[in-house]
Backbone as CSV, one residue per row, in Angstrom:
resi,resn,N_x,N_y,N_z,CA_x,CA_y,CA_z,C_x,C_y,C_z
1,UNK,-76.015,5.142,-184.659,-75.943,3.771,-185.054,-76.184,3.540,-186.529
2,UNK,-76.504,4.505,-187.364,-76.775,4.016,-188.717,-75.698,4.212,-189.265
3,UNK,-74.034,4.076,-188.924,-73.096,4.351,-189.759,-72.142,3.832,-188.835
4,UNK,-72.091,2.741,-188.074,-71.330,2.068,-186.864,-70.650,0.932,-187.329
5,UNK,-69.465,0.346,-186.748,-68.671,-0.263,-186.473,-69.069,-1.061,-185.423
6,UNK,-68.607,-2.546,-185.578,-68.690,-3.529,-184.508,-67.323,-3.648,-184.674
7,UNK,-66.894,-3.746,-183.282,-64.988,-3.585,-183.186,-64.885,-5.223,-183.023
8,UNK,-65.717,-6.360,-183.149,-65.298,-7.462,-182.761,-65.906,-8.352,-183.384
9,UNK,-66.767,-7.890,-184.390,-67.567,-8.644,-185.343,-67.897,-9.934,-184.701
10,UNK,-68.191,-11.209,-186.062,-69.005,-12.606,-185.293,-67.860,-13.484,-185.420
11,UNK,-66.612,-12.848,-185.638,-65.638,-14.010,-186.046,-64.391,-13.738,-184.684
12,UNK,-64.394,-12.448,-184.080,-62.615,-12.408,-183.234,-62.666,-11.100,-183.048
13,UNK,-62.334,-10.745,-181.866,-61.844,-9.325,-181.352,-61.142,-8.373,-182.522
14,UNK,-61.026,-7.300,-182.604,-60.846,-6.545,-183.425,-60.425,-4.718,-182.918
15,UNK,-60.289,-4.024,-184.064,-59.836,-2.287,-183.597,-59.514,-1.629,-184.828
16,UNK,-60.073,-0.208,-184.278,-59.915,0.797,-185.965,-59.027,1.586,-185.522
17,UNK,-58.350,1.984,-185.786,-57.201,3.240,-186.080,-57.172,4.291,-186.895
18,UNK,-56.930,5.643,-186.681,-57.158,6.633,-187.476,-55.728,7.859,-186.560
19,UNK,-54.659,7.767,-187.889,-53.820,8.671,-187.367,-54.003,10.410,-188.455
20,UNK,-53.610,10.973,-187.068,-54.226,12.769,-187.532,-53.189,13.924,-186.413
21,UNK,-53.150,14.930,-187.517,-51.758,16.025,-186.772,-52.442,16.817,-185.346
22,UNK,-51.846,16.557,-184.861,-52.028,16.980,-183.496,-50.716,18.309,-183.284
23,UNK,-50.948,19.182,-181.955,-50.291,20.091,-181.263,-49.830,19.103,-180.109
24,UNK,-48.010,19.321,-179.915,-47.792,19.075,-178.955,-48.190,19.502,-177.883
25,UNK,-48.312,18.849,-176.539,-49.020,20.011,-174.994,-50.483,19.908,-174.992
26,UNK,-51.145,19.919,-176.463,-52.466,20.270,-176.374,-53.410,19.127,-176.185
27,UNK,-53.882,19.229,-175.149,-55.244,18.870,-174.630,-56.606,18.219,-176.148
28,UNK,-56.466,17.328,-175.949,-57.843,17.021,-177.195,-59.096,16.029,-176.365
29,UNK,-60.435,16.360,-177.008,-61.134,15.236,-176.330,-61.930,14.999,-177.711
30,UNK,-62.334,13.292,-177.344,-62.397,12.546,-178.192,-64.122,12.128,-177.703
31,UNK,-65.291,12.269,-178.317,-66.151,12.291,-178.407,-66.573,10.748,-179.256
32,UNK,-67.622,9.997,-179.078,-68.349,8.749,-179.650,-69.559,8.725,-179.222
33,UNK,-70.450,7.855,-179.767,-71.154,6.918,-179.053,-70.702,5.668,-179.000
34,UNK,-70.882,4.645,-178.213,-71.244,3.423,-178.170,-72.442,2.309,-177.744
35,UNK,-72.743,1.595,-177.734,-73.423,0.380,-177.904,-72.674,-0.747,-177.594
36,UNK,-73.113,-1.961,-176.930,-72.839,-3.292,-177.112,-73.853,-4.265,-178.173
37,UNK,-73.026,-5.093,-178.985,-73.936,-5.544,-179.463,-74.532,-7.012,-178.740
38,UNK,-75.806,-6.831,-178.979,-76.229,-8.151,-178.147,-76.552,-9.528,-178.279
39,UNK,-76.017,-9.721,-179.688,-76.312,-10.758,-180.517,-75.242,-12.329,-179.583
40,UNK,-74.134,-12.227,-179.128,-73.408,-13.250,-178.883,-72.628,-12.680,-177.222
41,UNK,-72.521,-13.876,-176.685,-71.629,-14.037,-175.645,-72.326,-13.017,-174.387
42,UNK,-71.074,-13.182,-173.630,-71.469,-12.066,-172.152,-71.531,-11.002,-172.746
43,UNK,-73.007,-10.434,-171.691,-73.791,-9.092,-171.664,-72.894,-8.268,-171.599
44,UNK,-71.270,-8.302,-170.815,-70.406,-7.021,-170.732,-69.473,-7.411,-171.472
45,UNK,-69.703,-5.692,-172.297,-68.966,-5.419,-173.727,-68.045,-4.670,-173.210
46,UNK,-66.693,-4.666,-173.712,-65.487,-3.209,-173.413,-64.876,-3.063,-174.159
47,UNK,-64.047,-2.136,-174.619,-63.338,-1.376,-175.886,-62.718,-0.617,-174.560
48,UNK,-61.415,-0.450,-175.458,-60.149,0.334,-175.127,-59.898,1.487,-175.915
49,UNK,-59.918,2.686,-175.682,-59.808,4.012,-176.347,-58.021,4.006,-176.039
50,UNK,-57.063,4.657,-177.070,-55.952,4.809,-176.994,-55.193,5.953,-177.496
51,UNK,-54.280,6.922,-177.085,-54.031,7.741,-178.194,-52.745,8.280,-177.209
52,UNK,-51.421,8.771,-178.029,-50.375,9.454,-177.316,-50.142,8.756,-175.716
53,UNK,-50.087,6.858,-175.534,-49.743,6.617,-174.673,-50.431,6.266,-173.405
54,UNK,-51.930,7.314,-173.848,-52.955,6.952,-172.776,-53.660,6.602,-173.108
55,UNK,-54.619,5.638,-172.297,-55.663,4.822,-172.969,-57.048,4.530,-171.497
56,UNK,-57.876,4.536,-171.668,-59.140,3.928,-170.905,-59.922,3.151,-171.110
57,UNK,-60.720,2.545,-170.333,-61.529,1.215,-170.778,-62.888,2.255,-170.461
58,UNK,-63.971,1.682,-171.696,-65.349,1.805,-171.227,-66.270,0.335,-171.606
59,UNK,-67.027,0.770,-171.131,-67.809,-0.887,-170.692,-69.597,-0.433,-170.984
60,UNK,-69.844,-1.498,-171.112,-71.163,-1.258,-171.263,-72.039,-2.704,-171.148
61,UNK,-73.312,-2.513,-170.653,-74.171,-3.762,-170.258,-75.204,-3.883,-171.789
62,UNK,-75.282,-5.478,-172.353,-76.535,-5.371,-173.210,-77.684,-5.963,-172.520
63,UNK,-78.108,-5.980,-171.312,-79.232,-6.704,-171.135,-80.046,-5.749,-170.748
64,UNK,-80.997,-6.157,-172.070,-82.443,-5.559,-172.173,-81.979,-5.019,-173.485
65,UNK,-81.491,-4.987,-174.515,-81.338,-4.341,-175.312,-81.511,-5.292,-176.564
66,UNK,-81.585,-4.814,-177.609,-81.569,-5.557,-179.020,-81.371,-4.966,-179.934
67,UNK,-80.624,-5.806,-181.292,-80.086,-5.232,-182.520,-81.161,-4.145,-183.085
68,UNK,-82.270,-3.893,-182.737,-83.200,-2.379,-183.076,-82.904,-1.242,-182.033
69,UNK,-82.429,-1.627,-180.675,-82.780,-0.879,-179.465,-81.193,-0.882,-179.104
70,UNK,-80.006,-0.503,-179.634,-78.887,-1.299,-178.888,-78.869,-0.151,-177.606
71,UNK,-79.095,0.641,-176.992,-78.843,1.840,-175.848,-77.375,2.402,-176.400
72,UNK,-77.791,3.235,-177.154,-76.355,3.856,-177.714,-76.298,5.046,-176.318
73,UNK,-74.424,4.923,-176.260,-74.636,6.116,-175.005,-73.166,7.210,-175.585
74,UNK,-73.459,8.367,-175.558,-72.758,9.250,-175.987,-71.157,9.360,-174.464
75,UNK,-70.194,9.171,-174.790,-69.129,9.077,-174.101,-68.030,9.998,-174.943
76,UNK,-67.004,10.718,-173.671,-66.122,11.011,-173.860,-64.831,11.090,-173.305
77,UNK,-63.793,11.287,-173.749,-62.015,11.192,-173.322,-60.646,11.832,-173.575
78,UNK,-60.155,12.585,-172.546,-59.471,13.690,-172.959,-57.664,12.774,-173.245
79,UNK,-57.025,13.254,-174.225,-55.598,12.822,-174.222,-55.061,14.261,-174.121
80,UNK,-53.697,13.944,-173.772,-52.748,15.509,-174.267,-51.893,14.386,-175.768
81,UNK,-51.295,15.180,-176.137,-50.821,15.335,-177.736,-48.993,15.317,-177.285
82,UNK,-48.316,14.045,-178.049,-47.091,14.345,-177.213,-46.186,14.887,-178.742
83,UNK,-46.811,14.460,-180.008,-46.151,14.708,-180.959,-47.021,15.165,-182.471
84,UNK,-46.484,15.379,-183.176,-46.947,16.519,-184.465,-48.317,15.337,-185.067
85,UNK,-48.168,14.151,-184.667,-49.356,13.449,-185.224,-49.502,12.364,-184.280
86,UNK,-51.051,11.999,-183.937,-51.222,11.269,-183.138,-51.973,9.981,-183.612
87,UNK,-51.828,8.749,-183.334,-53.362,8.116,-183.885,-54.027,7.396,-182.410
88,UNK,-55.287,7.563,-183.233,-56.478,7.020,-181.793,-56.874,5.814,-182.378
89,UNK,-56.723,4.735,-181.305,-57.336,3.407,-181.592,-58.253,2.895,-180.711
90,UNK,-59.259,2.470,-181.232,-60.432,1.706,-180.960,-60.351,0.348,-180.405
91,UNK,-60.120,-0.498,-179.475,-60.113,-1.914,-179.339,-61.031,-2.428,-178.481
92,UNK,-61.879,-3.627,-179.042,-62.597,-4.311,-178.126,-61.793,-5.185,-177.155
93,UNK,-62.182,-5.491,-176.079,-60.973,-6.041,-175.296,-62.020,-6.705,-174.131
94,UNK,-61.460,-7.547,-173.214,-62.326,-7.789,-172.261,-62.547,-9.160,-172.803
95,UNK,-64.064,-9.933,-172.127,-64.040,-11.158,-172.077,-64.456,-11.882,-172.997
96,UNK,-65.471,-11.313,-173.954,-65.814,-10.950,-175.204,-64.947,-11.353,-176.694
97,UNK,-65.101,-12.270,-177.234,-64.038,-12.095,-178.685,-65.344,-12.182,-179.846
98,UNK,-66.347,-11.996,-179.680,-67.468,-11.516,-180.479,-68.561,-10.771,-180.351
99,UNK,-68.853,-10.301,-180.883,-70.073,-9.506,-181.281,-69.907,-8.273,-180.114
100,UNK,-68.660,-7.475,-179.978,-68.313,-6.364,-179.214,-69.185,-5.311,-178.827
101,UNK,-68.125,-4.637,-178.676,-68.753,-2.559,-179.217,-69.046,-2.564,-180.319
102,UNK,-69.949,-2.098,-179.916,-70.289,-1.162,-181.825,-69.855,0.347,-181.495
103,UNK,-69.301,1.496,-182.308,-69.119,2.401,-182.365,-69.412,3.347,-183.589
104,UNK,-69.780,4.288,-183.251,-70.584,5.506,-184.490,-69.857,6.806,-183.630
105,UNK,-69.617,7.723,-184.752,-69.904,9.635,-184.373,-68.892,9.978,-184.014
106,UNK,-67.548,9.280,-184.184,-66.266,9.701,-183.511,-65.941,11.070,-184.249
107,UNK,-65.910,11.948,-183.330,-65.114,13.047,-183.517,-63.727,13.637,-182.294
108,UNK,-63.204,14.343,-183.072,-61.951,14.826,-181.964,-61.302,16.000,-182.237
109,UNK,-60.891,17.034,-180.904,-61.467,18.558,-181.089,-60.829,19.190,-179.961
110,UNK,-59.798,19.897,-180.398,-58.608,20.280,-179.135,-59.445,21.141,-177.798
111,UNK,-59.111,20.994,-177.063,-59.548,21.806,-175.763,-58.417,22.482,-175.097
């Protein structure tokens, strides 16, 4: 959390993108933490992970938590690679259009 992203800030839903060369066929998993932040709106936070077509929702509860304590939880997600470069996007999504996911530690690392 000391180098995180809120995907939905205090103003409107939001998403980061980061495109990078990939192996076709090959298997990658995509490593984070996340957090909800708990400052605004409903307790359930969700972000959309995306990359080469596939995508998953993760979710997370803030109650009991606070902007010192957010319960960061280490998560991960495998894509396959359909072309020479892929990009992975981040989106908060869900019921939420403020104060989202927060996200830190993204890394990604063929398997």
């Amino acid at each position: 959390g000391a180098q995180s992203i809120d995907l939905a800030g205090s103003s409107g839903s939001g998403a980061i993108s980061q495109t990078f060369a990939t192996t076709p066929g090959q298997r990658y998993e995509v490593s984070f933490f996340m957090a909800g932040n708990p400052v605004l709106d409903d307790p359930l936070k969700q972000m959309q992970v995306s990359a080469a077509g596939q995508s998953a929702v993760f979710s997370c509860d803030t109650r009991g938590h606070s902007i010192s304590k957010m319960g960061w939880q280490r998560q991960s997600w495998t894509f396959i690679a359909r072309d020479r470069s892929t990009t992975l996007t981040f989106e908060n999504v869900g019921p939420n259009t403020r104060c989202g996911i927060a996200l830190d530690d993204v890394t990604v690392v063929p398997r």
